[in-house]
DONUZA-989815 format. One record per residue: residue number from 0; residue in three letters; x, y, z of N, C-alpha, C in turn. Coordinates in nm, 4 decimals, always signed. Example, Ala and Ser with C-alpha at 12.3 -4.5 7.8 and 13.67 -1.06 7.14 Angstrom:
2
<pt><n>0</n><res>ala</res><n_u>+1.3190</n_u><n_v>-0.5690</n_v><n_w>+0.7800</n_w><ca_u>+1.2300</ca_u><ca_v>-0.4500</ca_v><ca_w>+0.7800</ca_w><c_u>+1.3200</c_u><c_v>-0.3300</c_v><c_w>+0.7800</c_w></pt>
<pt><n>1</n><res>ser</res><n_u>+1.2850</n_u><n_v>-0.2250</n_v><n_w>+0.7080</n_w><ca_u>+1.3670</ca_u><ca_v>-0.1060</ca_v><ca_w>+0.7140</ca_w><c_u>+1.2900</c_u><c_v>+0.0030</c_v><c_w>+0.7870</c_w></pt>
This chain:
87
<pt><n>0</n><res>unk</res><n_u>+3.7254</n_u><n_v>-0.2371</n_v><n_w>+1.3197</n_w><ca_u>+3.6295</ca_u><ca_v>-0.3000</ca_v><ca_w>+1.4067</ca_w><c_u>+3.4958</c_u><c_v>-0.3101</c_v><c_w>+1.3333</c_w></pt>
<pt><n>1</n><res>unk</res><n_u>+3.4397</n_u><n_v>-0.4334</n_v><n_w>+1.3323</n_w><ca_u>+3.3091</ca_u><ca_v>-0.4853</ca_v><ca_w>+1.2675</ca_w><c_u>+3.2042</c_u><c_v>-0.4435</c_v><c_w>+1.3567</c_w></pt>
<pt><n>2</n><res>unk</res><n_u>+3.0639</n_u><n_v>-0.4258</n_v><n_w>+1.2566</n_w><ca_u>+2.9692</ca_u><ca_v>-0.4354</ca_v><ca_w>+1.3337</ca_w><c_u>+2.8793</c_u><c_v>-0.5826</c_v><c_w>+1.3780</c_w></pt>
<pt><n>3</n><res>unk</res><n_u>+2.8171</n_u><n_v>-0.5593</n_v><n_w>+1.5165</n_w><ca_u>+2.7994</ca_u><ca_v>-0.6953</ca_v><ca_w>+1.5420</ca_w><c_u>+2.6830</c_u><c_v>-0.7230</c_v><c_w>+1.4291</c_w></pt>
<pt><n>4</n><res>unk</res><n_u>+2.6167</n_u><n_v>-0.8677</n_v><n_w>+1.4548</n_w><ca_u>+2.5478</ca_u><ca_v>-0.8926</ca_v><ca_w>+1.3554</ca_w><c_u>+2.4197</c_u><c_v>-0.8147</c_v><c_w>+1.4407</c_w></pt>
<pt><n>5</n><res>unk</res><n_u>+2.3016</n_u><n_v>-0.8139</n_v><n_w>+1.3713</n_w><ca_u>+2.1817</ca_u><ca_v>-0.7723</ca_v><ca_w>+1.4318</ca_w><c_u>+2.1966</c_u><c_v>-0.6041</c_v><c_w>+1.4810</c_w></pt>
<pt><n>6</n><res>unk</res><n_u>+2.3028</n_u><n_v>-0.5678</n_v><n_w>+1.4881</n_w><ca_u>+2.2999</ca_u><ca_v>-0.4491</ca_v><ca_w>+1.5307</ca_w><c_u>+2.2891</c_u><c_v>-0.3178</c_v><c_w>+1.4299</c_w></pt>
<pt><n>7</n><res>unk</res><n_u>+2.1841</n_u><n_v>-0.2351</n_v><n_w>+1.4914</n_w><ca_u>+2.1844</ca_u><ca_v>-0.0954</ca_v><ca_w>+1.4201</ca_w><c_u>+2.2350</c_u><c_v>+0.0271</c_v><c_w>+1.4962</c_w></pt>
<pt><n>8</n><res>unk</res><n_u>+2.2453</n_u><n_v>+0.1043</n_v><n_w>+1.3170</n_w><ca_u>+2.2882</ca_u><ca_v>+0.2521</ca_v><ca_w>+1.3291</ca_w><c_u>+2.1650</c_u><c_v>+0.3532</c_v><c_w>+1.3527</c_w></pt>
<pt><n>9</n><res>unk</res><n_u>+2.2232</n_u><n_v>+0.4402</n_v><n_w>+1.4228</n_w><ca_u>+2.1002</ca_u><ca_v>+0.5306</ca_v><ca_w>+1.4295</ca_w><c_u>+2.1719</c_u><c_v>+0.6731</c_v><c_w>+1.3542</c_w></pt>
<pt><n>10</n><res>unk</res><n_u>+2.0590</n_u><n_v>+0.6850</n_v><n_w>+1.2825</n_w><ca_u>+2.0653</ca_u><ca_v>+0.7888</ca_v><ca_w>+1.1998</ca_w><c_u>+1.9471</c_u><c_v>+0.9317</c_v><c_w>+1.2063</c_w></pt>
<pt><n>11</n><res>unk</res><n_u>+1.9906</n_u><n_v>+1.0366</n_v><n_w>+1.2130</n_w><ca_u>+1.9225</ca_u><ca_v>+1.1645</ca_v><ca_w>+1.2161</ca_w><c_u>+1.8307</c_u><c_v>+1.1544</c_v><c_w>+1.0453</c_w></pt>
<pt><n>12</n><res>unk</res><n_u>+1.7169</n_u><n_v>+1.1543</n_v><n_w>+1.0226</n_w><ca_u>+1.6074</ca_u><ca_v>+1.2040</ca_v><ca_w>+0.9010</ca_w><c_u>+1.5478</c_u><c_v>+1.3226</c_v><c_w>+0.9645</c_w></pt>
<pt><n>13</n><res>unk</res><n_u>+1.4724</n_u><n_v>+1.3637</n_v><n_w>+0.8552</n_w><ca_u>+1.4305</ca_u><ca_v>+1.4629</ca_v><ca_w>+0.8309</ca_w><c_u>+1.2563</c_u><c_v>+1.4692</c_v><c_w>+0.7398</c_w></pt>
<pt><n>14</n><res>unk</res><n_u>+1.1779</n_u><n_v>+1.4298</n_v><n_w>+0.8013</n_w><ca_u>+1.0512</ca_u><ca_v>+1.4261</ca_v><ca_w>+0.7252</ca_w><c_u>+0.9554</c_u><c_v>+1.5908</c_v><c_w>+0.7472</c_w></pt>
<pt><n>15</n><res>unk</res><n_u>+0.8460</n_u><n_v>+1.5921</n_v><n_w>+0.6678</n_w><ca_u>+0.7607</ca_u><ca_v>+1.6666</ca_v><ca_w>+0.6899</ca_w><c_u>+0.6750</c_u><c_v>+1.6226</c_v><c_w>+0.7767</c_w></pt>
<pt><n>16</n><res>unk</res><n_u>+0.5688</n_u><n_v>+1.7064</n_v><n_w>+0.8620</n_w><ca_u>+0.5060</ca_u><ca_v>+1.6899</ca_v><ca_w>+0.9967</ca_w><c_u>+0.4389</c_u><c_v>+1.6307</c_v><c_w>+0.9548</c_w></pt>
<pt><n>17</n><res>unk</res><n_u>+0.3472</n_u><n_v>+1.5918</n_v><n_w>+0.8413</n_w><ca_u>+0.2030</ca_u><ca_v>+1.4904</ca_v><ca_w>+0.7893</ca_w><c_u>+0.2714</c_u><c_v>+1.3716</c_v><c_w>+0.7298</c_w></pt>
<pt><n>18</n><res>unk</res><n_u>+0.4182</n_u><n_v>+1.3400</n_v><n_w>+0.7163</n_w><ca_u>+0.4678</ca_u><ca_v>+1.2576</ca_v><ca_w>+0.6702</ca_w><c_u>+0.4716</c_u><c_v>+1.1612</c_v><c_w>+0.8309</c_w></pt>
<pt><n>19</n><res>unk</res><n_u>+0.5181</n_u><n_v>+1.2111</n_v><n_w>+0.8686</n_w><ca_u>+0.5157</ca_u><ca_v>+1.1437</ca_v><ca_w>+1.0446</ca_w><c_u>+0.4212</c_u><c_v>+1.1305</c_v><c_w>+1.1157</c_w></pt>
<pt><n>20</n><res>unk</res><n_u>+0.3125</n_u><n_v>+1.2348</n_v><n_w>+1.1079</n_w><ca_u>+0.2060</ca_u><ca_v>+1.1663</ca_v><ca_w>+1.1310</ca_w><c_u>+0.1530</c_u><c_v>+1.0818</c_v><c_w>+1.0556</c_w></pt>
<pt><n>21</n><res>unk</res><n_u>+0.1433</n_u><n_v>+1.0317</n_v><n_w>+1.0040</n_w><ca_u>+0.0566</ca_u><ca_v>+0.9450</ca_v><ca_w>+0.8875</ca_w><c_u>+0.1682</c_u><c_v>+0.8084</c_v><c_w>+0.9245</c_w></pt>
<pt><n>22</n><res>unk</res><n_u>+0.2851</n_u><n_v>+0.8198</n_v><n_w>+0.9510</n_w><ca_u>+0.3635</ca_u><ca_v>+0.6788</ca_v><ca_w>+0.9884</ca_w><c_u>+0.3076</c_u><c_v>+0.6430</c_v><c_w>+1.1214</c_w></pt>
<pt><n>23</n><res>unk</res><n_u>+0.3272</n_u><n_v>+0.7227</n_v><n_w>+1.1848</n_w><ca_u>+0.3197</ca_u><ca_v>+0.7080</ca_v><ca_w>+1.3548</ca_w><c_u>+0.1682</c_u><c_v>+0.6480</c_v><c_w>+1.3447</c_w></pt>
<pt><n>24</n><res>unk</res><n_u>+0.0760</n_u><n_v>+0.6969</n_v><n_w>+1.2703</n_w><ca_u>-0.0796</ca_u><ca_v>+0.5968</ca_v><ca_w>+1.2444</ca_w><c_u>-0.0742</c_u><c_v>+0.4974</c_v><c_w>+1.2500</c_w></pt>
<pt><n>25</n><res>unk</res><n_u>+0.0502</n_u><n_v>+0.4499</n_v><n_w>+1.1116</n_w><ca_u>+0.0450</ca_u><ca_v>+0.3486</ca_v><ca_w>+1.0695</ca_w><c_u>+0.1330</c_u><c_v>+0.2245</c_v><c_w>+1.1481</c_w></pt>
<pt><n>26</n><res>unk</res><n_u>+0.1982</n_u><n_v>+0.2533</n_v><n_w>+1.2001</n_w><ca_u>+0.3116</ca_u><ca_v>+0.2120</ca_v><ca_w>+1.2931</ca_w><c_u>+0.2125</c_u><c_v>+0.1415</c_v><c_w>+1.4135</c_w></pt>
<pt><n>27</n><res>unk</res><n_u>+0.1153</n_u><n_v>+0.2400</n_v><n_w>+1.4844</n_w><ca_u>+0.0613</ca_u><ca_v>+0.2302</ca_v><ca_w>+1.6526</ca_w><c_u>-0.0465</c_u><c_v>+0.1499</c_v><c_w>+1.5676</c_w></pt>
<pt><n>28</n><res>unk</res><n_u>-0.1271</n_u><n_v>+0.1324</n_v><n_w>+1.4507</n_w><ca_u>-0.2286</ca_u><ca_v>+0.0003</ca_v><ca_w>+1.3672</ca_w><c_u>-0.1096</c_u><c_v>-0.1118</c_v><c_w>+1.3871</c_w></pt>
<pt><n>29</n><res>unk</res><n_u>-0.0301</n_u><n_v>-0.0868</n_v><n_w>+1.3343</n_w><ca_u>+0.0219</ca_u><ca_v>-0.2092</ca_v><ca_w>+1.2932</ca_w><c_u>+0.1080</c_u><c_v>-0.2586</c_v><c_w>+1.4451</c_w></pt>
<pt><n>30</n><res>unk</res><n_u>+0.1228</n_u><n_v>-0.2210</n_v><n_w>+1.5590</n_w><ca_u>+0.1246</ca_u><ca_v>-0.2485</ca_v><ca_w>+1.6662</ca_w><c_u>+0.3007</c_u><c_v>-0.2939</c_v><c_w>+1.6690</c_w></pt>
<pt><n>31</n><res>unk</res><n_u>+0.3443</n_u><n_v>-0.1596</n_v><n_w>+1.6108</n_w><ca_u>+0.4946</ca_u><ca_v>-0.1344</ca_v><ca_w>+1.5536</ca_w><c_u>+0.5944</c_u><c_v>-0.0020</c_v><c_w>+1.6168</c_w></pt>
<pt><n>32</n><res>unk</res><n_u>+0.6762</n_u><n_v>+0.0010</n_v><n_w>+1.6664</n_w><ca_u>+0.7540</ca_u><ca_v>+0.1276</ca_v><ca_w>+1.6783</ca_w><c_u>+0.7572</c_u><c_v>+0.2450</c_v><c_w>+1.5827</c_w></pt>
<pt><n>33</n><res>unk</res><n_u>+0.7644</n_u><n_v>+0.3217</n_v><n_w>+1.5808</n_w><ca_u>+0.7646</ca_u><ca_v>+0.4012</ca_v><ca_w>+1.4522</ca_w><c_u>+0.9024</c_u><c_v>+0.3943</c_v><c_w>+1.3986</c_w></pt>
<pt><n>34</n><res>unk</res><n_u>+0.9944</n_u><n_v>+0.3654</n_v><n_w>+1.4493</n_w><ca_u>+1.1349</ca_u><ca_v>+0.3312</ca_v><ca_w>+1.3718</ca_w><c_u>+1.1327</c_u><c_v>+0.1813</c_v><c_w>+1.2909</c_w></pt>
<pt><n>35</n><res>unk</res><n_u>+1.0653</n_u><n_v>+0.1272</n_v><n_w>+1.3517</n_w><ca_u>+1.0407</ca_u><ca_v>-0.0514</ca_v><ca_w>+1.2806</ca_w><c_u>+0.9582</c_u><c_v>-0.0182</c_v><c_w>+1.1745</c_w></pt>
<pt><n>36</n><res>unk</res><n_u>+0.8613</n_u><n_v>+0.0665</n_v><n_w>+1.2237</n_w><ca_u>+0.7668</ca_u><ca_v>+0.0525</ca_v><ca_w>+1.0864</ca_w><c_u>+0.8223</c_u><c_v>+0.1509</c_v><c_w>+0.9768</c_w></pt>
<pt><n>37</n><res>unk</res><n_u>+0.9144</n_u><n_v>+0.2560</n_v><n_w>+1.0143</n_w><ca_u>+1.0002</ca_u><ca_v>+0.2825</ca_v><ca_w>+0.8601</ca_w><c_u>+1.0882</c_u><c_v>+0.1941</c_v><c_w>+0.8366</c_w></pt>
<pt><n>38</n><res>unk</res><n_u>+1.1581</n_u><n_v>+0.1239</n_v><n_w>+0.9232</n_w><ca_u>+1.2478</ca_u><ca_v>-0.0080</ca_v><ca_w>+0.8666</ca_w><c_u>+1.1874</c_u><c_v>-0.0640</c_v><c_w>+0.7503</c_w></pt>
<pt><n>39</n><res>unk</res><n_u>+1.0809</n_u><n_v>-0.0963</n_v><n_w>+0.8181</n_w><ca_u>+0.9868</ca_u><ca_v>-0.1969</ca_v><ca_w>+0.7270</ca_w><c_u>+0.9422</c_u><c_v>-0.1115</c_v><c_w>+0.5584</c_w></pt>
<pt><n>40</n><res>unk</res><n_u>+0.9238</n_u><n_v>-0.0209</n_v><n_w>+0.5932</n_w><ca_u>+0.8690</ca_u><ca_v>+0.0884</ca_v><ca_w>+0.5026</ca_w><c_u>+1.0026</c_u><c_v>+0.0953</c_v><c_w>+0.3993</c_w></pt>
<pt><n>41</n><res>unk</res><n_u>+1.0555</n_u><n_v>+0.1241</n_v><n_w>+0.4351</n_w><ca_u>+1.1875</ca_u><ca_v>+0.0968</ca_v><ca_w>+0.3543</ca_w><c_u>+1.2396</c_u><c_v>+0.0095</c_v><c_w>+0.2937</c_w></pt>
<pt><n>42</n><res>unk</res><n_u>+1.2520</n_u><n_v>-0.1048</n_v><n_w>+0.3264</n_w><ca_u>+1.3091</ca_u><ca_v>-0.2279</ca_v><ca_w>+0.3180</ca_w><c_u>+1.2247</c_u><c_v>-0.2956</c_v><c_w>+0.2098</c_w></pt>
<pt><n>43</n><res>unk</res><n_u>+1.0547</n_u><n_v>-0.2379</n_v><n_w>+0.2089</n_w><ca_u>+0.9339</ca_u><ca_v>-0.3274</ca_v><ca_w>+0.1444</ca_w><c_u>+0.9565</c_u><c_v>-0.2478</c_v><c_w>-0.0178</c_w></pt>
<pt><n>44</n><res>unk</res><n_u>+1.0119</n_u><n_v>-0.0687</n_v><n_w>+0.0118</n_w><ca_u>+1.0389</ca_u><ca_v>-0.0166</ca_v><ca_w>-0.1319</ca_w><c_u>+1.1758</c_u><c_v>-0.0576</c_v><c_w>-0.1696</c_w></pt>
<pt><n>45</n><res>unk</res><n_u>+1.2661</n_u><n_v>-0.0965</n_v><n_w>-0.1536</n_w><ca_u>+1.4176</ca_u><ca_v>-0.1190</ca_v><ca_w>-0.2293</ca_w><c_u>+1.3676</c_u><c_v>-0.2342</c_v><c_w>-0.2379</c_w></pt>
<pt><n>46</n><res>unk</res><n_u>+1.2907</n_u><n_v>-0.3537</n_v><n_w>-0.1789</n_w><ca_u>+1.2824</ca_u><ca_v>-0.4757</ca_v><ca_w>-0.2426</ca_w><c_u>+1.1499</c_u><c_v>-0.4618</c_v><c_w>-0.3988</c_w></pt>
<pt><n>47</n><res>unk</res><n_u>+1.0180</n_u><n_v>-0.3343</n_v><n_w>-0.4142</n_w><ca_u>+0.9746</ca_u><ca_v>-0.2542</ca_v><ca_w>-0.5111</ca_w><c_u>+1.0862</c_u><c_v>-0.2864</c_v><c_w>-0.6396</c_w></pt>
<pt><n>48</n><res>unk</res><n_u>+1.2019</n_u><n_v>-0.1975</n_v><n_w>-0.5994</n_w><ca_u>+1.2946</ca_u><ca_v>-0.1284</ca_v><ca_w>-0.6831</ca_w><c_u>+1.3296</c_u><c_v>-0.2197</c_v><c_w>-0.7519</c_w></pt>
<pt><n>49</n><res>unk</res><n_u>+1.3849</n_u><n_v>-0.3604</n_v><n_w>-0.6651</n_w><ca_u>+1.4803</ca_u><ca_v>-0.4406</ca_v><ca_w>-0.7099</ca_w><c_u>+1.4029</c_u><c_v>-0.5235</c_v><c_w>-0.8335</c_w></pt>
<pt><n>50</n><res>unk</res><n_u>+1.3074</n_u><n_v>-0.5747</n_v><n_w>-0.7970</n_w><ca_u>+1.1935</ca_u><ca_v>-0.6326</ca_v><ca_w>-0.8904</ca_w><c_u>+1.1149</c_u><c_v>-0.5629</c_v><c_w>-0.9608</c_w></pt>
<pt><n>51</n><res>unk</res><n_u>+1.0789</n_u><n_v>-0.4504</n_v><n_w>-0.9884</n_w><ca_u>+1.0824</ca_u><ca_v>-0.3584</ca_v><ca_w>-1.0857</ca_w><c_u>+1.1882</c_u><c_v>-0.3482</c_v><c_w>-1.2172</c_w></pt>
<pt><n>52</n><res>unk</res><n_u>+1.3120</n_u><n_v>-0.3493</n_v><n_w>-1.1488</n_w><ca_u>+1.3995</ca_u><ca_v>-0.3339</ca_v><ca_w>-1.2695</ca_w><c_u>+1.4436</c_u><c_v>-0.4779</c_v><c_w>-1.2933</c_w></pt>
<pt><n>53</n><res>unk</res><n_u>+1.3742</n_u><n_v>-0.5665</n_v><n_w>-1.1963</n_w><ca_u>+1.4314</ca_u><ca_v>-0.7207</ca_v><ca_w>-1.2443</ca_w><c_u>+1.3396</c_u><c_v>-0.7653</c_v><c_w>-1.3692</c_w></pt>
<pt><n>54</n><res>unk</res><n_u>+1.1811</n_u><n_v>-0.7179</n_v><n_w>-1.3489</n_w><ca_u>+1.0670</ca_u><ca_v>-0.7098</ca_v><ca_w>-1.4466</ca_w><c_u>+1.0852</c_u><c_v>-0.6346</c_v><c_w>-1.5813</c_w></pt>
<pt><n>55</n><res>unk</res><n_u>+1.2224</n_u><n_v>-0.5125</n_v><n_w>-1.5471</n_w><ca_u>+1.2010</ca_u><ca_v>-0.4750</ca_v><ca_w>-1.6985</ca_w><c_u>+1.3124</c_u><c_v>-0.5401</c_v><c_w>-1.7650</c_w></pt>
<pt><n>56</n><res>unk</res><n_u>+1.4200</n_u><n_v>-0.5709</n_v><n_w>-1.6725</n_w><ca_u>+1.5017</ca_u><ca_v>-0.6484</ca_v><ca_w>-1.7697</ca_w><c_u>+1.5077</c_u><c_v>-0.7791</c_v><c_w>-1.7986</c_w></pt>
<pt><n>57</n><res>unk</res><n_u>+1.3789</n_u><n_v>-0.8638</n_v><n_w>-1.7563</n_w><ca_u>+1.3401</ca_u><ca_v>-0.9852</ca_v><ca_w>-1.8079</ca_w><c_u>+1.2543</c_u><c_v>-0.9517</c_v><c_w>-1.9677</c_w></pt>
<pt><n>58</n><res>unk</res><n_u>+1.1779</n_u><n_v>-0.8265</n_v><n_w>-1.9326</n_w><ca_u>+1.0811</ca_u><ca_v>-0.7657</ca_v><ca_w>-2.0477</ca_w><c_u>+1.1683</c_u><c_v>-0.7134</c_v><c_w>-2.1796</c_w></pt>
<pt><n>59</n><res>unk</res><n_u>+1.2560</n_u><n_v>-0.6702</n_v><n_w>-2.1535</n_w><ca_u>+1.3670</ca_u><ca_v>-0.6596</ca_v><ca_w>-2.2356</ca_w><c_u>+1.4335</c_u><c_v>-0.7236</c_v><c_w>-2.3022</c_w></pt>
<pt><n>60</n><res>unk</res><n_u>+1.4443</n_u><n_v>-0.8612</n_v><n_w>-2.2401</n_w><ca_u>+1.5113</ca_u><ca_v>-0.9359</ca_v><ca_w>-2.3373</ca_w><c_u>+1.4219</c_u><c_v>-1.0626</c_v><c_w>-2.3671</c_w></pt>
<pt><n>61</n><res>unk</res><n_u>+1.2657</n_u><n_v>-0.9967</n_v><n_w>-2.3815</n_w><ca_u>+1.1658</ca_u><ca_v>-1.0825</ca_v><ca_w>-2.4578</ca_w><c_u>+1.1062</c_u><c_v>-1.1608</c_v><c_w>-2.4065</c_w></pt>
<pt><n>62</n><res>unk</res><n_u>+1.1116</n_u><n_v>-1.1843</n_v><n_w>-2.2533</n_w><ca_u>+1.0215</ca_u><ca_v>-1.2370</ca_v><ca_w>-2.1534</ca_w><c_u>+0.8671</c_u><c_v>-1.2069</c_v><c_w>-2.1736</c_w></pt>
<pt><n>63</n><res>unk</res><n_u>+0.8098</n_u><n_v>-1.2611</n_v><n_w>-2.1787</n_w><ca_u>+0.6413</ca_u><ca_v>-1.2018</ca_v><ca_w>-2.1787</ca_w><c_u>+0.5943</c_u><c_v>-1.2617</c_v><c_w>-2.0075</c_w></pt>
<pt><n>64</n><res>unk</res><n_u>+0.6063</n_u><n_v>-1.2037</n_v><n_w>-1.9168</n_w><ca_u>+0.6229</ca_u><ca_v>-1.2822</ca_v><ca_w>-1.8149</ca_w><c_u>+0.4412</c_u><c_v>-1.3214</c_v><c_w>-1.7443</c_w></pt>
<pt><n>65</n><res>unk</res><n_u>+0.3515</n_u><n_v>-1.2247</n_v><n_w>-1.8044</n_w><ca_u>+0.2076</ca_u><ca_v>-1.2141</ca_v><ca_w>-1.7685</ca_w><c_u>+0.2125</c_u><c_v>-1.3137</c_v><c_w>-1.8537</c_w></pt>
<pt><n>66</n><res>unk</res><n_u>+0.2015</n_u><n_v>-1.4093</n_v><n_w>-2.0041</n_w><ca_u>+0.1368</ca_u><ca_v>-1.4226</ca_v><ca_w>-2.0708</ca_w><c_u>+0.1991</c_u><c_v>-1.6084</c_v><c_w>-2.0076</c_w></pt>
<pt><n>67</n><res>unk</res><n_u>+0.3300</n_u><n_v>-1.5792</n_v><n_w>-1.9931</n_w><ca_u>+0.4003</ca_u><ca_v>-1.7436</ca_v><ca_w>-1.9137</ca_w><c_u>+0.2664</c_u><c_v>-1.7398</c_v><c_w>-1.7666</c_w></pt>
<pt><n>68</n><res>unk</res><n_u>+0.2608</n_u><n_v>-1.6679</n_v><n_w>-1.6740</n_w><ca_u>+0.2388</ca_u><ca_v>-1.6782</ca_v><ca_w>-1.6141</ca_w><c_u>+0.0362</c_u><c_v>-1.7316</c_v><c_w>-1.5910</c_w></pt>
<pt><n>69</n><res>unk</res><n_u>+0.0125</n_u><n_v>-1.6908</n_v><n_w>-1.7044</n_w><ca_u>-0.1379</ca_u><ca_v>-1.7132</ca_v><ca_w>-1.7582</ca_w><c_u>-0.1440</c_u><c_v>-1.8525</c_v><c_w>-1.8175</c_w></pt>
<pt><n>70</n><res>unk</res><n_u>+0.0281</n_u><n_v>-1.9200</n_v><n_w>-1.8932</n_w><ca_u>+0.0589</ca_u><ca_v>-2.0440</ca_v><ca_w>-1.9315</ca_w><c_u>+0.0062</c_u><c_v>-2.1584</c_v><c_w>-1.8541</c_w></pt>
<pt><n>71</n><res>unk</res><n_u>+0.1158</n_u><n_v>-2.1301</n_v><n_w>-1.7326</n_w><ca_u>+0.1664</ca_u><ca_v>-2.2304</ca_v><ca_w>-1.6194</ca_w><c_u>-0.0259</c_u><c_v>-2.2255</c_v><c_w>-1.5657</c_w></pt>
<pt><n>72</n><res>unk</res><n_u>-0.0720</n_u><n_v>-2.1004</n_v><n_w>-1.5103</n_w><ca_u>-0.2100</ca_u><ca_v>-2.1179</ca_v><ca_w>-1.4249</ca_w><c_u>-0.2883</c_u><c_v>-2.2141</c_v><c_w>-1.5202</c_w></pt>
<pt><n>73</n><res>unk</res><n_u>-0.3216</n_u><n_v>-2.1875</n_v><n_w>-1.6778</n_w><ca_u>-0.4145</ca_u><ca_v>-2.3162</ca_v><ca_w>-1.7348</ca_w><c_u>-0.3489</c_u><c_v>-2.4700</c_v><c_w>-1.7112</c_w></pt>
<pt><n>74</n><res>unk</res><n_u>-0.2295</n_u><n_v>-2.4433</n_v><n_w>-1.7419</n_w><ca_u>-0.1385</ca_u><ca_v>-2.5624</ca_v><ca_w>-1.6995</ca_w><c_u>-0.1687</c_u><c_v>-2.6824</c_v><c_w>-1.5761</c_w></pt>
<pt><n>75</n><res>unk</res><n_u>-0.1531</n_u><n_v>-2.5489</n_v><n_w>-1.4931</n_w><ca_u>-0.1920</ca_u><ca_v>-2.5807</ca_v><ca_w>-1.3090</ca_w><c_u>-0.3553</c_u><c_v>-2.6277</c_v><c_w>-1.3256</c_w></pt>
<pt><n>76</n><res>unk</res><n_u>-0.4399</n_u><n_v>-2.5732</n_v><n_w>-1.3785</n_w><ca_u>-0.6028</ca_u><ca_v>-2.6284</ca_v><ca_w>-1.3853</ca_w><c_u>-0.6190</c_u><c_v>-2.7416</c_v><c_w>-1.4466</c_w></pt>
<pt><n>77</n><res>unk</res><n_u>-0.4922</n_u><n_v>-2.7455</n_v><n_w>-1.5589</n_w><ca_u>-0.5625</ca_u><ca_v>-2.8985</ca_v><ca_w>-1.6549</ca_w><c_u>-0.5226</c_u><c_v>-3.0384</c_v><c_w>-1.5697</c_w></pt>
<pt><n>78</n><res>unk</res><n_u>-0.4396</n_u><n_v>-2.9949</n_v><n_w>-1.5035</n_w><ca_u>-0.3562</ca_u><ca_v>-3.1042</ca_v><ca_w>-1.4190</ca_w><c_u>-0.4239</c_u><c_v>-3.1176</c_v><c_w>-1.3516</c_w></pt>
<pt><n>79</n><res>unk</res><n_u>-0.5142</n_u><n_v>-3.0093</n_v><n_w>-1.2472</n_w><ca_u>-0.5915</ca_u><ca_v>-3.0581</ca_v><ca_w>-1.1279</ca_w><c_u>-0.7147</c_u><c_v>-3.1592</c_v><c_w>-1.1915</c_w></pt>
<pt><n>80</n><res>unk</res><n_u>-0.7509</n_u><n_v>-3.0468</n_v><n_w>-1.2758</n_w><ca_u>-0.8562</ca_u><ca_v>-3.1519</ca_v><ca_w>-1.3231</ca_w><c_u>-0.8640</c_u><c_v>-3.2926</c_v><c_w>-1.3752</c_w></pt>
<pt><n>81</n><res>unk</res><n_u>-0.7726</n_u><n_v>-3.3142</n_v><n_w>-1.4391</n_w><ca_u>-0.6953</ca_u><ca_v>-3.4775</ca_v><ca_w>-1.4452</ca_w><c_u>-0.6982</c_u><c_v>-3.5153</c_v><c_w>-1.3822</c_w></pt>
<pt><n>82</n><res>unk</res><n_u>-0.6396</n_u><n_v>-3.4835</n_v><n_w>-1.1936</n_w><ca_u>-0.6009</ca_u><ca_v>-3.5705</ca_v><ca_w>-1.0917</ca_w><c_u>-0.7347</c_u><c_v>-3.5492</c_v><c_w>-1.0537</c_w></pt>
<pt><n>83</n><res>unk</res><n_u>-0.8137</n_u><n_v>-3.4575</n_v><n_w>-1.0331</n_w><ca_u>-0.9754</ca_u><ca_v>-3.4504</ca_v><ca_w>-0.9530</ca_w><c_u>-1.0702</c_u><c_v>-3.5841</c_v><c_w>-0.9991</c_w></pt>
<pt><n>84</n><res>unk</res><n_u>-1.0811</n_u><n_v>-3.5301</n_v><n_w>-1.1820</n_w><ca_u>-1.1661</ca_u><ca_v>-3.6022</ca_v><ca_w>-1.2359</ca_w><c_u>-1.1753</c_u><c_v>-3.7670</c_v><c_w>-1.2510</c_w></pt>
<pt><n>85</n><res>unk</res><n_u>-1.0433</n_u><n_v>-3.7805</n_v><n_w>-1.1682</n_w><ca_u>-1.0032</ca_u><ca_v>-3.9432</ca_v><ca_w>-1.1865</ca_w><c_u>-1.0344</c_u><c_v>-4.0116</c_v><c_w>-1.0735</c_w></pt>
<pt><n>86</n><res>unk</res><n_u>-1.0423</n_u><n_v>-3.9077</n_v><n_w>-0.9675</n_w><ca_u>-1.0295</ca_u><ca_v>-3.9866</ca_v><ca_w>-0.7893</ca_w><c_u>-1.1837</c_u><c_v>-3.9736</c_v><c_w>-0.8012</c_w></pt>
């Protein structure tokens, strides 16, 4: 038997007392459940993780990905300025 879509498990954790307080802060700011806002809390570090090690193994196999990315932005300015300086 499948689980439906959208549906969750509930699971027993285990934090320290300033660890929960400091969510439950952040949770009742952000106008969040305190189970949503570790969803979220969670979900925002394994997607961290994933692009972290996606960054080193682009860097690894000789990507310079700051220095492309510093490319494309002069790139992006010379173009505007072409289309600006013409209209």
């Amino acid at each position: 038997m499948g689980m439906l879509v959208g549906m969750t498990k509930k699971v027993t954790l285990s934090f320290p007392d300033d660890t929960i307080e400091e969510a439950r802060r952040f949770a009742e700011r952000d106008g969040m459940s305190l189970s949503a806002w570790m969803d979220q809390a969670a979900r925002e570090k394994a997607l961290r993780e994933v692009f972290s090690a996606h960054a080193a193994a682009l860097s690894r196999a000789g990507f310079d990905l700051e220095a492309d990315a510093l490319a494309d932005e002069r790139e992006a300015a010379m173009v505007d300025a072409a289309i600006f300086r013409a209209a």
